[in-house]
C-alpha positions in Angstrom: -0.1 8.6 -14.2 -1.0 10.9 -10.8 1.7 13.5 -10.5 0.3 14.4 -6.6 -1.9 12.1 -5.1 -4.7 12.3 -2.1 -8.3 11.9 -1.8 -11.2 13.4 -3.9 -12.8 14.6 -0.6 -9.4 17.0 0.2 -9.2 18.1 -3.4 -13.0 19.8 -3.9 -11.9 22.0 -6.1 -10.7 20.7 -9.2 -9.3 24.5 -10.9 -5.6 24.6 -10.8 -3.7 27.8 -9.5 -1.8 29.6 -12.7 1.2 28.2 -11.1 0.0 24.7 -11.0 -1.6 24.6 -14.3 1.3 25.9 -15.6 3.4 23.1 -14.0 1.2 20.4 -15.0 0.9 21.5 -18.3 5.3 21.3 -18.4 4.5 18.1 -17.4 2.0 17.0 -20.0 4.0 18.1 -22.9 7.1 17.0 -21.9 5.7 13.5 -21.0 4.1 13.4 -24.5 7.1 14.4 -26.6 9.4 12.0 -24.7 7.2 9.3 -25.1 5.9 9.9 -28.5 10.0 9.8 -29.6 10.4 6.7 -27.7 7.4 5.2 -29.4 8.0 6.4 -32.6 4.1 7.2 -32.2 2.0 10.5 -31.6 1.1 10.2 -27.9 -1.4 12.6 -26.0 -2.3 13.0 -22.8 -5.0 15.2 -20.7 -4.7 16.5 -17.3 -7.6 15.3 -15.4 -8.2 16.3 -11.3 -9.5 12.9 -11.0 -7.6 10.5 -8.9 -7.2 6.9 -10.2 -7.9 4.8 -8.0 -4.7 3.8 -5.2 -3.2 0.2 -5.0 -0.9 -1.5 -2.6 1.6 -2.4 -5.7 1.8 1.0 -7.5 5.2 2.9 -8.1 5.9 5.9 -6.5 8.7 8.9 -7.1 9.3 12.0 -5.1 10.3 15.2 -7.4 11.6 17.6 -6.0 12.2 21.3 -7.0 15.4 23.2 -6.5 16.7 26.2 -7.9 14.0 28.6 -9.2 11.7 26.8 -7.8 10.9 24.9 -4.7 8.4 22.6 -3.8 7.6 18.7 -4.0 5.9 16.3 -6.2 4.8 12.9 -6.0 4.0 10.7 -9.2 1.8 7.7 -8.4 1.6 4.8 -11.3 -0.1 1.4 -11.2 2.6 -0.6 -11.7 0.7 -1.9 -14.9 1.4 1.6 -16.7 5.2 1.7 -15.3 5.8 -1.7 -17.2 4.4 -0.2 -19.8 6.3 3.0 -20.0 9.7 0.8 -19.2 8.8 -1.8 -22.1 8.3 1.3 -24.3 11.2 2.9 -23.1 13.6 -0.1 -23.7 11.7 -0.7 -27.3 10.0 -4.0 -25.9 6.9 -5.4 -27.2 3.7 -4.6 -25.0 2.7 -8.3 -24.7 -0.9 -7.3 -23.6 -1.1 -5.3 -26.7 -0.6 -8.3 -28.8 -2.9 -10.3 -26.4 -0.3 -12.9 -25.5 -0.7 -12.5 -21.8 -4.0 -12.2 -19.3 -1.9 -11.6 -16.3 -2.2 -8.0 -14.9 1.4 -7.0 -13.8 1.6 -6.4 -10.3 4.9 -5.6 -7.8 6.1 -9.4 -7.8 6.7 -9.1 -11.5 8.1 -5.9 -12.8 11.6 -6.7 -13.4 14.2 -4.4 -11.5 15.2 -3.9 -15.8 11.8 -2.0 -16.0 12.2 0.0 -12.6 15.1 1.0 -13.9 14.1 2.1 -17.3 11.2 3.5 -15.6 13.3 5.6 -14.0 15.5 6.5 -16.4 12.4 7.7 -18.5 10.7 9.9 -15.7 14.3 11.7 -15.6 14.2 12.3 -19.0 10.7 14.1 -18.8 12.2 16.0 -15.7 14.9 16.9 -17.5 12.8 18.9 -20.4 10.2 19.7 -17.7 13.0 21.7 -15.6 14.1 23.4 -18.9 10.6 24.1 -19.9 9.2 25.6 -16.4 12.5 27.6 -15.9 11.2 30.8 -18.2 8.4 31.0 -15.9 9.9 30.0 -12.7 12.6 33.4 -13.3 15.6 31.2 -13.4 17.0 27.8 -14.0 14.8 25.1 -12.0 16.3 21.8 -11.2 14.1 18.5 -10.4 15.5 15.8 -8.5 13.3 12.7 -8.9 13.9 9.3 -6.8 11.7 6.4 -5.9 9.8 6.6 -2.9 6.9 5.5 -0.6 3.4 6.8 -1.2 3.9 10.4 1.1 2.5 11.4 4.1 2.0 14.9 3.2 -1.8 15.8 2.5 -1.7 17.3 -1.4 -2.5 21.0 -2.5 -3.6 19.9 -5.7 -4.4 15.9 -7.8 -3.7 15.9 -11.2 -3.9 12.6 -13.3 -2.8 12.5 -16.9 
């Protein structure tokens, strides 16, 4: 998952602000306690200023900061990781992990049942993240996330977990 995406060439250096790091490390654990109780399975992630690689069909959310803090986000996912996540998140069986399936999911074929659980697990991780990042934000920090287009905004900062 990219939480804010652009090219390597207008990211050239990959050391995070305190703010940022701080942010992105909300992020992190909140992603991996969310999805390691979905699971039912330890899940950890590392934050990584290398950009995967873009594609026409991934997802894309806007999150944006209110409250406390203020500010904008965009999470990028290939749409093969959002089925993923949503099959996780609605206790389905991963049928790549089983190797039932050599079809690599693409925009045509996530169900609107995943997008939505998609969603709904992103909020989750927002949720905790907002409770997480107010201490050090000085006050109670609300994120709003919704689906969105890839932005049009160059990024201060590319973080991939």
């Amino acid at each position: 998952m990219t939480d804010i995406t652009d090219s390597p060439a207008k990211n050239p250096n990959p050391e995070l602000r305190p703010e940022l790091r701080n942010w992105c490390e909300a992020w992190k654990n909140c992603f991996q306690n969310v999805l390691s109780q979905v699971s039912g399975l330890p899940n950890t992630f590392e934050i990584s200023p290398q950009p995967l690689p873009t594609a026409d069909a991934d997802i894309w959310y806007t999150v944006v900061a209110g409250g406390a803090a203020h500010g904008e986000m965009t999470l990028r996912l290939p749409v093969a990781s959002g089925t993923r996540l949503a099959q996780k998140f609605l206790g389905e069986t991963d049928p790549h992990a089983s190797g039932a399936t050599t079809e690599t999911p693409s925009a045509e074929n996530i169900t609107a049942e995943n997008k939505e659980a998609l969603e709904e697990l992103l909020r989750q991780i927002a949720g905790l993240a907002a409770t997480a990042l107010a201490p050090t934000a000085g006050g109670e920090v609300q994120l709003h996330l919704s689906a969105s287009a890839a932005p049009s905004w160059s990024s201060d900062a590319i973080v991939c977990l």
